[in-house]
C-alpha positions in Angstrom: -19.1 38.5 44.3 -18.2 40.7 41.1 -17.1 44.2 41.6 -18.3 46.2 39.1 -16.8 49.9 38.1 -17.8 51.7 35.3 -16.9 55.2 34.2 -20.0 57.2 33.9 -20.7 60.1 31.7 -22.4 62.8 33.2 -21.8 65.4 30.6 -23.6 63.0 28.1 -27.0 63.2 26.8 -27.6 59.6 27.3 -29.4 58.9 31.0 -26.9 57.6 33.4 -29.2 54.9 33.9 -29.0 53.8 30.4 -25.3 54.3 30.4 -25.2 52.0 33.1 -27.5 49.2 31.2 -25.4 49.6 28.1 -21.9 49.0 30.4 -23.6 45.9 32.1 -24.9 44.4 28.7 -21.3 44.8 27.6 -19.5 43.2 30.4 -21.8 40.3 30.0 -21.5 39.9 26.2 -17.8 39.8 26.5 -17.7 37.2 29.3 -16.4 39.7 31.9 -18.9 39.0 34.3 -20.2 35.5 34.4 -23.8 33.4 34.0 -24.6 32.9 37.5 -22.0 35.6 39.3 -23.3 37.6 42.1 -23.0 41.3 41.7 -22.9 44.3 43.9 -26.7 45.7 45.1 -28.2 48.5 43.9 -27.3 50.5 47.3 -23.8 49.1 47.5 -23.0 49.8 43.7 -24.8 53.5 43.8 -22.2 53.9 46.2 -19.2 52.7 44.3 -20.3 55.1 41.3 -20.9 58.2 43.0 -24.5 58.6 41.8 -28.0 58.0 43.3 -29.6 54.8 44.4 -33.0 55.9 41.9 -29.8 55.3 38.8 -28.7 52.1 40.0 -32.4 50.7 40.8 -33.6 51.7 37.2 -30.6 49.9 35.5 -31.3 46.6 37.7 -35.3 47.0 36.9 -34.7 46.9 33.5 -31.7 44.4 33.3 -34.4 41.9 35.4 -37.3 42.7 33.2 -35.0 41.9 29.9 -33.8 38.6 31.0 -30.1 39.6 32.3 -30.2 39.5 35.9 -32.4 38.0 38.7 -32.7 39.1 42.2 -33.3 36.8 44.9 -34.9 37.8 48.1 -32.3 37.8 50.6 -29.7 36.7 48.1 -28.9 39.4 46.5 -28.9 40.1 43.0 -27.1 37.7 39.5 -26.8 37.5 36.6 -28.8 35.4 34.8 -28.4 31.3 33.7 -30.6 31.6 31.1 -29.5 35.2 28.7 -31.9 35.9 26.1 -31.3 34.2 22.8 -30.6 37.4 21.1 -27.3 37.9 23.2 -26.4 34.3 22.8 -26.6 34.4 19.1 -24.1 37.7 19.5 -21.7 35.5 21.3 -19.6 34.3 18.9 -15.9 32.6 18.8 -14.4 34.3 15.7 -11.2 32.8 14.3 -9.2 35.4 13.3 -7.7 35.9 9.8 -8.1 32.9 7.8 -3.7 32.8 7.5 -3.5 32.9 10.9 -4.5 28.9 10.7 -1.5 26.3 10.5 -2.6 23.7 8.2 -1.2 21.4 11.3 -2.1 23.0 14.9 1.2 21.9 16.8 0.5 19.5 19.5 2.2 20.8 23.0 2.6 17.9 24.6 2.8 19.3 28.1 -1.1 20.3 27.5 -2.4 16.8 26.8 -4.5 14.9 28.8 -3.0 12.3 30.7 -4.0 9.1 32.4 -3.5 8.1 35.7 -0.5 6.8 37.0 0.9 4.8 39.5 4.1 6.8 39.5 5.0 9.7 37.7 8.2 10.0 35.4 7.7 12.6 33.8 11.3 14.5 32.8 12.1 17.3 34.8 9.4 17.3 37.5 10.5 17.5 41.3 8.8 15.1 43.9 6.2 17.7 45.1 4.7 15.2 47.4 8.1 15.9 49.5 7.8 19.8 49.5 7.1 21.1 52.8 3.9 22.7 52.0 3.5 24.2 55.1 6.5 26.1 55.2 6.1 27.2 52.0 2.5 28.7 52.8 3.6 30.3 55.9 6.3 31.8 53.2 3.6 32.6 50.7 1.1 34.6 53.6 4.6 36.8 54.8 5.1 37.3 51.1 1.7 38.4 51.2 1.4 40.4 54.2 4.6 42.5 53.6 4.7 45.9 53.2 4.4 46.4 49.5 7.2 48.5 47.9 5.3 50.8 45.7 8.8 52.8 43.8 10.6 51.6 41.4 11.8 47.8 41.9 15.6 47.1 41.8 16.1 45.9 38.1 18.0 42.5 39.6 14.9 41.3 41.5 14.2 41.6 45.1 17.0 41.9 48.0 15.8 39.6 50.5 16.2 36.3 47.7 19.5 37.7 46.5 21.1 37.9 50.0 19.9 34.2 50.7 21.1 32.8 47.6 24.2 34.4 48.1 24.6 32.6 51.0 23.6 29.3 50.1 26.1 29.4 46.8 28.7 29.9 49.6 27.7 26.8 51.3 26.7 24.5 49.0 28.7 25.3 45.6 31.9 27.7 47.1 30.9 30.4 45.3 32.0 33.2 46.7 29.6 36.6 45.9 28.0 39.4 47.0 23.7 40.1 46.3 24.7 42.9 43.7 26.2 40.6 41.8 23.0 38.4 41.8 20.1 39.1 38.9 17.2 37.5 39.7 15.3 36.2 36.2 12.5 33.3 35.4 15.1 30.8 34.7 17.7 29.5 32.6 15.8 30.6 28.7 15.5 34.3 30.1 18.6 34.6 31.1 20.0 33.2 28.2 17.7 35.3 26.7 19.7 38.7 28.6 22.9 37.3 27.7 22.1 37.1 24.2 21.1 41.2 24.2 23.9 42.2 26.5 26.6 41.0 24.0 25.0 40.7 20.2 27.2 44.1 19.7 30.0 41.9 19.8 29.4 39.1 17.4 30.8 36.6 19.2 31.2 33.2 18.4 29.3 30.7 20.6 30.8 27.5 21.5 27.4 25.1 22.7 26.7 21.6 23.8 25.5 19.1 21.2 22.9 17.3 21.8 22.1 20.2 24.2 19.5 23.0 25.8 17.8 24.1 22.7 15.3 26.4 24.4 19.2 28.6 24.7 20.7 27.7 21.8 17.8 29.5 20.1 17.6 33.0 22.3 21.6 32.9 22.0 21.6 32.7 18.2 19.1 35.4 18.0 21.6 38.0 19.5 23.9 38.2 16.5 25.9 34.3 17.6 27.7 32.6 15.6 26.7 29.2 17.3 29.3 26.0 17.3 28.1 23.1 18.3 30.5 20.9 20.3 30.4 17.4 20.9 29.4 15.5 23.9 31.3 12.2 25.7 31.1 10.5 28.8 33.2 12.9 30.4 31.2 15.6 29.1 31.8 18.4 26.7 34.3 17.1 24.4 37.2 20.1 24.8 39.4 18.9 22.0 36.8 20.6 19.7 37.7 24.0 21.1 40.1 26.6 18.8 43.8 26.9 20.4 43.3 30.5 19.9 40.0 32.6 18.9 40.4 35.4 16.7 36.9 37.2 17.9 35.1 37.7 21.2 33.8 34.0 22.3 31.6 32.4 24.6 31.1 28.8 25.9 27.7 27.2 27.2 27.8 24.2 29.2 25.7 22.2 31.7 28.7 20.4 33.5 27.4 19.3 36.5 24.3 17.4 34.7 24.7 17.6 30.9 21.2 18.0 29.7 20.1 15.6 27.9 22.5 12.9 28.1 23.5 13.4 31.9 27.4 13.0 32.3 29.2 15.3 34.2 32.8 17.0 33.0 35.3 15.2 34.5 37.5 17.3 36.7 40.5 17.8 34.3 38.0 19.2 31.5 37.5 21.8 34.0 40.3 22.9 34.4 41.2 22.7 30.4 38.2 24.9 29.7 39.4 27.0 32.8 42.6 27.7 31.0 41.6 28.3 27.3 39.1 30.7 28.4 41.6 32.8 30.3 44.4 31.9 27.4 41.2 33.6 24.9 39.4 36.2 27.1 36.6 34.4 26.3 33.4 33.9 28.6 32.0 30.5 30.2 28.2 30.4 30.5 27.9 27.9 33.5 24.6 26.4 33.5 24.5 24.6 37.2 21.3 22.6 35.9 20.4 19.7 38.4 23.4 20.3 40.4 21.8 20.1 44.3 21.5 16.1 44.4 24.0 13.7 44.8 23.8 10.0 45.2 26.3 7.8 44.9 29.5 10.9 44.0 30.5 13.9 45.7 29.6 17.3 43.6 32.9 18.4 41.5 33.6 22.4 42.2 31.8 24.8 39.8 34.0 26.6 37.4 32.7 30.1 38.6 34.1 28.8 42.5 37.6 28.2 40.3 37.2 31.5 38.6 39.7 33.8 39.3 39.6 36.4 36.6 36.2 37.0 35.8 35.5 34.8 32.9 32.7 32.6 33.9 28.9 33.4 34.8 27.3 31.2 36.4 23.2 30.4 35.8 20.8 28.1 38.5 17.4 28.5 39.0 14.8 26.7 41.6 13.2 24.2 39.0 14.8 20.8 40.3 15.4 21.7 44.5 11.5 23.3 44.6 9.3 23.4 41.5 9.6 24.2 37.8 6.9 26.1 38.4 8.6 28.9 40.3 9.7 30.3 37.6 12.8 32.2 39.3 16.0 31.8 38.5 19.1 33.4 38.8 22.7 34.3 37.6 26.5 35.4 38.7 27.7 37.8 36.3 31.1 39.5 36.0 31.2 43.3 37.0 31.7 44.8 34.1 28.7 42.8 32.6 26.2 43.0 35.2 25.8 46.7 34.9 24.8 45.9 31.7 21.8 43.1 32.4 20.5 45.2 35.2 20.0 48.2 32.3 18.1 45.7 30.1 16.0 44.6 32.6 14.8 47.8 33.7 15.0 48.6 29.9 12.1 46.1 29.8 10.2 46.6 32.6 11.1 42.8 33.5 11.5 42.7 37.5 10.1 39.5 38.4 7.1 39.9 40.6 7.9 41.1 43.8 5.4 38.4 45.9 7.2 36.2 43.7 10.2 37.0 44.2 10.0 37.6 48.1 8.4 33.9 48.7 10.9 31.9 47.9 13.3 34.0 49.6 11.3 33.5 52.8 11.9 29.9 51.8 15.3 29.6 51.8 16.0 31.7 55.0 13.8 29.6 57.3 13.6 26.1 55.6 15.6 25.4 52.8 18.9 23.6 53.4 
């Protein structure tokens, strides 16, 4: 059933009952309330609005007597299938400005219909089927149920999912950090997207994968980044293409567990070459761990954050390969003297993820996620 709440005039000369017509001729013109939604009786709504039953029952007689709503005995009272033709001829699509048209709508392929499949390849899509739904809607009712915490959200998400993925970057990647040093965001583009605000003062030049993530490559160069692309081998980023020395504040983006698109991993000694011209340069390593939690035939190389000893890598994950991409929560390691600044661009803003959001999969990962 629809809850309706108006704000009634009673200073004005026009009778609340009328006001109350116009409101509900309104809501249904604009699509607010549906054809065929049940709505609130007279008693029940003459309630809700502070004002006598005689208002509500008036408004209702005359809504039924012009075609809007129909009351059914010991049903209640909807609105109508069938709305006079004068309102349907009102309800019109407009278009907008006429520039406002591409001669070529894109075509977002993600929307289109698709057939039927046997089985499903589609790139970067988890195998739901293997979720433990149950868990996670036991996580999603103590998400729900939980006391609701109505001040002002901690600008690097909520504590409960920054403690647990503390802990499970201890255990599964040997990174070795405390939940303040955790900002929770909606994945690896926003938090590119941070990055990009929290250092355009500096100009830096950015040192990027190519082929590589463009979704980042285009928040990054919107922050004032000079972007150079690098090339990509079988052992990864290609670190020969790397400047001996840098004379300007630079930064390095790499996927080097899974290098998206092409999928090779940087070989060990890479790491530790990129390791030591970043220290050599004062330059900061954006470490994107994308697709890093499954393993088949190798044993996961250490991250460069876990071989970070002076602060010049951040590291980025999200949830979008080990639950869904449609989470939407990521997450990322920064450095102390940058994560002050993050926190004061999130609450800058207003961009706090959710906080049922946020709290569910934290829920996850303390009782079922490995």
């Amino acid at each position: 059933m629809t809850n309706l709440y108006f704000d009634l005039d009673r200073r004005a000369k026009v009778p609340l009952h009328k006001q109350l017509i116009i409101h509900l001729k309104n809501h249904v013109l604009s699509g607010d309330i549906k054809k065929g939604e049940k709505i609130p009786s007279s008693r029940a709504l003459a309630i809700d609005l502070k004002v006598s039953r005689i208002v509500t029952l008036a408004a209702y007689e005359q809504l039924i007597a012009e075609g809007y709503l129909i009351s059914k005995s010991g049903s209640g009272t909807f609105i109508s299938n069938n709305i006079p033709d004068t309102i349907a001829k009102s309800q019109k699509t407009y278009s907008g400005p006429k520039w406002l048209k591409p001669e070529t709508p894109p075509e977002i392929s993600a929307n289109r219909k698709r057939q039927k499949c046997l089985y499903d390849f589609s790139i970067g899509h988890p195998a739901l089927s293997i979720l433990p739904k149950n868990s996670w809607k036991r996580c999603w009712r103590k998400a729900l149920n939980h006391p609701l915490n109505i001040g002002k959200p901690a600008p690097h998400g909520e504590l409960l999912l920054r403690e647990e993925i503390a802990k499970y970057l201890d255990r599964s990647r040997n990174i070795k950090c405390q939940a303040d040093q955790i900002i929770i965001t909606s994945g690896a583009a926003e938090s590119l997207r941070l990055i990009s605000i929290a250092t355009e003062e500096f100009s830096p030049v950015t040192y990027y994968e190519n082929p590589g993530f463009q979704i980042g490559a285009h928040w990054l160069s919107q922050g004032n980044h000079a972007i150079k692309l690098l090339d990509i081998d079988e052992n990864g980023l290609v670190t020969a293409g790397l400047p001996e020395m840098t004379d300007r504040p630079s930064m390095l983006f790499l996927t080097p567990s899974h290098q998206f698109p092409l999928g090779f991993r940087l070989s060990l000694k890479r790491r530790n070459e990129i390791l030591n011209w970043a220290r050599k340069n004062d330059a900061l390593i954006l470490e994107d761990d994308y697709d890093s939690e499954f393993h088949y035939e190798t044993m996961a190389l250490p991250t460069l954050k876990s071989q970070d000893e002076t602060g010049q890598v951040l590291y980025l994950s999200s949830f979008s390969k080990s639950i869904s991409p449609d989470v939407k929560i990521g997450y990322l390691v920064a450095p102390a003297n940058l994560c002050e600044v993050l926190k004061h661009i999130i609450a800058r803003e207003h961009a706090e993820p959710p906080y049922s959001i946020a709290k569910c999969p934290g829920l996850f990962y303390r009782g079922w996620f490995t």
